[in-house]
C-alpha positions in Angstrom: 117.1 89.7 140.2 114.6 87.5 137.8 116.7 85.2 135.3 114.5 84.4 132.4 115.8 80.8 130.1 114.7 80.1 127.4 116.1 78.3 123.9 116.8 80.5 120.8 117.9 78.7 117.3 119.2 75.7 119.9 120.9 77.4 122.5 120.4 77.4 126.0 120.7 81.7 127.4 120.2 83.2 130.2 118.4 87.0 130.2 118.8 88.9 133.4 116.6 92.1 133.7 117.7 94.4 135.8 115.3 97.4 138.0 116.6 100.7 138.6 118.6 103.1 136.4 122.7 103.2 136.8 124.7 105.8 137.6 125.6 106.7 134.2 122.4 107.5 133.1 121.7 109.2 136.1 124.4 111.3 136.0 123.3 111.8 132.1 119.8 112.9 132.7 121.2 115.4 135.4 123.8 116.5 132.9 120.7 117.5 130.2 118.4 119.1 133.1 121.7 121.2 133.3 122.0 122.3 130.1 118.4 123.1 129.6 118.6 125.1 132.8 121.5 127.4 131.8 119.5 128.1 128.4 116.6 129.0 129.9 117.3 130.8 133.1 118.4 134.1 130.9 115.7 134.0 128.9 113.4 133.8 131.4 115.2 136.7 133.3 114.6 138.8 129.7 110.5 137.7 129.6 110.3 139.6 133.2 112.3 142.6 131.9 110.3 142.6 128.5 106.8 142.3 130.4 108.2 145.2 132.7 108.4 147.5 129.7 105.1 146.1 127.9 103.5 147.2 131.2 105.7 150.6 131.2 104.0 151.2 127.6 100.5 150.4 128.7 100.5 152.6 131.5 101.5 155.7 129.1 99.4 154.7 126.6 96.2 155.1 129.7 98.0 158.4 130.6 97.9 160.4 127.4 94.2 158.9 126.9 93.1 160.2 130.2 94.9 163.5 128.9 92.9 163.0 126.0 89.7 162.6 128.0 91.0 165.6 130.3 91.4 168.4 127.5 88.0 167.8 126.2 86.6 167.8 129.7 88.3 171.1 130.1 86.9 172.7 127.0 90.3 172.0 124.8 92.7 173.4 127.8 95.4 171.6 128.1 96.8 170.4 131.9 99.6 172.4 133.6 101.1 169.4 134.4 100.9 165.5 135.0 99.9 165.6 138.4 96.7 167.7 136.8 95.7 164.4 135.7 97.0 162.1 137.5 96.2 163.2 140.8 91.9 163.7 139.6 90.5 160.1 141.1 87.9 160.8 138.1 90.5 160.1 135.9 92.8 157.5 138.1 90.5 155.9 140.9 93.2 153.7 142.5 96.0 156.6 142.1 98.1 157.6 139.4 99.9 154.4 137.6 103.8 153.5 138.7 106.1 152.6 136.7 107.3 148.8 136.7 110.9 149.5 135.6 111.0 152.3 138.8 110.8 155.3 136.6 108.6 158.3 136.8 106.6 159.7 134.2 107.0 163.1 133.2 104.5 165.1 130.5 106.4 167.0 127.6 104.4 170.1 127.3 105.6 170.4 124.0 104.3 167.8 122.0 101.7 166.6 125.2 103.1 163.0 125.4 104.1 161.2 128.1 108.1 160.0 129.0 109.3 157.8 131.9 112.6 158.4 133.2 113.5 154.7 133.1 
Protein backbone atom coordinates (compact mmCIF):
# COMPACT_ATOMS: atom_id res chain seq x y z
CA UNK A 1 0.00 0.00 0.00
CA UNK A 2 1.36 3.63 -1.21
CA UNK A 3 0.87 6.36 1.60
CA UNK A 4 0.86 9.73 -0.03
CA UNK A 5 1.77 13.09 2.65
CA UNK A 6 1.26 16.01 1.87
CA UNK A 7 0.16 19.46 3.85
CA UNK A 8 -3.42 20.93 3.36
CA UNK A 9 -4.46 24.49 5.01
CA UNK A 10 -1.38 23.50 7.67
CA UNK A 11 -1.92 20.02 8.41
CA UNK A 12 0.12 17.21 8.11
CA UNK A 13 -2.42 13.82 6.49
CA UNK A 14 -1.84 10.82 5.45
CA UNK A 15 -3.87 9.47 2.10
CA UNK A 16 -3.72 5.75 1.64
CA UNK A 17 -5.03 4.39 -1.83
CA UNK A 18 -6.11 1.24 -1.78
CA UNK A 19 -6.10 -1.52 -5.22
CA UNK A 20 -8.73 -3.91 -5.58
CA UNK A 21 -12.49 -3.69 -5.03
CA UNK A 22 -14.12 -5.03 -1.47
CA UNK A 23 -16.38 -7.40 -0.88
CA UNK A 24 -19.24 -5.16 -0.71
CA UNK A 25 -19.13 -3.86 -3.91
CA UNK A 26 -18.49 -7.10 -5.21
CA UNK A 27 -21.24 -8.63 -3.77
CA UNK A 28 -23.21 -5.29 -5.13
CA UNK A 29 -22.21 -5.59 -8.69
CA UNK A 30 -23.19 -9.39 -8.58
CA UNK A 31 -26.41 -8.38 -6.84
CA UNK A 32 -27.36 -5.90 -10.23
CA UNK A 33 -26.01 -8.65 -12.88
CA UNK A 34 -28.84 -10.62 -10.91
CA UNK A 35 -31.40 -8.44 -11.29
CA UNK A 36 -30.80 -7.62 -14.89
CA UNK A 37 -30.67 -11.39 -15.54
CA UNK A 38 -34.12 -12.30 -14.04
CA UNK A 39 -35.62 -9.27 -16.24
CA UNK A 40 -34.32 -10.34 -19.24
CA UNK A 41 -34.15 -14.06 -19.34
CA UNK A 42 -38.22 -14.14 -20.03
CA UNK A 43 -38.15 -11.72 -22.35
CA UNK A 44 -35.71 -13.22 -24.25
CA UNK A 45 -37.50 -16.65 -23.91
CA UNK A 46 -40.72 -14.52 -25.55
CA UNK A 47 -38.33 -12.96 -28.63
CA UNK A 48 -37.70 -16.94 -29.59
CA UNK A 49 -41.46 -17.74 -29.27
CA UNK A 50 -42.47 -14.41 -31.20
CA UNK A 51 -39.76 -15.07 -34.08
CA UNK A 52 -41.20 -18.78 -34.06
CA UNK A 53 -44.65 -17.35 -35.08
CA UNK A 54 -43.14 -14.46 -37.48
CA UNK A 55 -41.56 -17.42 -39.20
CA UNK A 56 -44.99 -19.53 -38.87
CA UNK A 57 -46.63 -16.40 -40.83
CA UNK A 58 -44.01 -16.15 -43.46
CA UNK A 59 -44.16 -19.67 -44.40
CA UNK A 60 -48.13 -19.31 -45.04
CA UNK A 61 -47.80 -16.24 -46.58
CA UNK A 62 -45.14 -18.41 -49.47
CA UNK A 63 -47.83 -21.17 -49.31
CA UNK A 64 -51.00 -19.34 -50.47
CA UNK A 65 -48.64 -17.44 -53.08
CA UNK A 66 -47.36 -20.57 -54.56
CA UNK A 67 -51.24 -21.51 -54.53
CA UNK A 68 -51.59 -18.35 -56.25
CA UNK A 69 -48.85 -19.19 -58.80
CA UNK A 70 -50.38 -22.83 -58.92
CA UNK A 71 -54.17 -21.96 -59.98
CA UNK A 72 -52.94 -19.79 -62.79
CA UNK A 73 -50.57 -22.45 -63.88
CA UNK A 74 -53.49 -24.79 -63.88
CA UNK A 75 -55.72 -22.63 -66.00
CA UNK A 76 -57.76 -21.16 -62.72
CA UNK A 77 -58.24 -24.92 -61.19
CA UNK A 78 -57.84 -24.84 -57.91
CA UNK A 79 -55.48 -27.85 -55.96
CA UNK A 80 -57.31 -30.85 -54.38
CA UNK A 81 -55.26 -30.36 -51.60
CA UNK A 82 -51.99 -29.01 -49.94
CA UNK A 83 -49.81 -31.68 -50.80
CA UNK A 84 -50.86 -30.61 -54.62
CA UNK A 85 -48.58 -27.83 -54.03
CA UNK A 86 -46.48 -28.51 -51.71
CA UNK A 87 -45.19 -31.70 -52.77
CA UNK A 88 -44.43 -30.02 -56.87
CA UNK A 89 -40.38 -29.22 -56.38
CA UNK A 90 -41.49 -26.44 -59.10
CA UNK A 91 -43.15 -24.80 -56.60
CA UNK A 92 -41.07 -25.93 -53.23
CA UNK A 93 -37.40 -27.00 -54.40
CA UNK A 94 -36.06 -27.87 -51.00
CA UNK A 95 -39.58 -29.58 -49.85
CA UNK A 96 -42.58 -28.19 -48.54
CA UNK A 97 -41.97 -25.57 -45.56
CA UNK A 98 -42.32 -26.86 -41.66
CA UNK A 99 -43.70 -25.30 -39.23
CA UNK A 100 -41.35 -23.66 -36.46
CA UNK A 101 -43.93 -23.90 -33.64
CA UNK A 102 -44.37 -27.96 -34.68
CA UNK A 103 -47.66 -27.52 -36.33
CA UNK A 104 -48.92 -28.68 -39.74
CA UNK A 105 -50.47 -26.74 -42.25
CA UNK A 106 -53.63 -27.55 -43.54
CA UNK A 107 -55.59 -25.74 -46.80
CA UNK A 108 -59.28 -24.60 -46.07
CA UNK A 109 -60.91 -25.43 -49.32
CA UNK A 110 -63.39 -23.07 -48.53
CA UNK A 111 -61.98 -19.82 -48.57
CA UNK A 112 -58.29 -21.42 -50.18
CA UNK A 113 -56.12 -20.16 -47.26
CA UNK A 114 -53.74 -21.76 -45.36
CA UNK A 115 -54.10 -22.81 -41.31
CA UNK A 116 -51.37 -24.40 -39.07
CA UNK A 117 -52.51 -26.59 -36.37
CA UNK A 118 -50.23 -24.92 -33.88
Amino acid sequence: MSEVTGNIQGKNTVASYRKGVTLIELLVVIGILAALAVIAIPKIGGLAHDVKEQGDATNIDTIESQIELWITMHDGAYPNSLTDVTADADYFPDGPPQCPLGGTYTLDKNIYRVNCSH
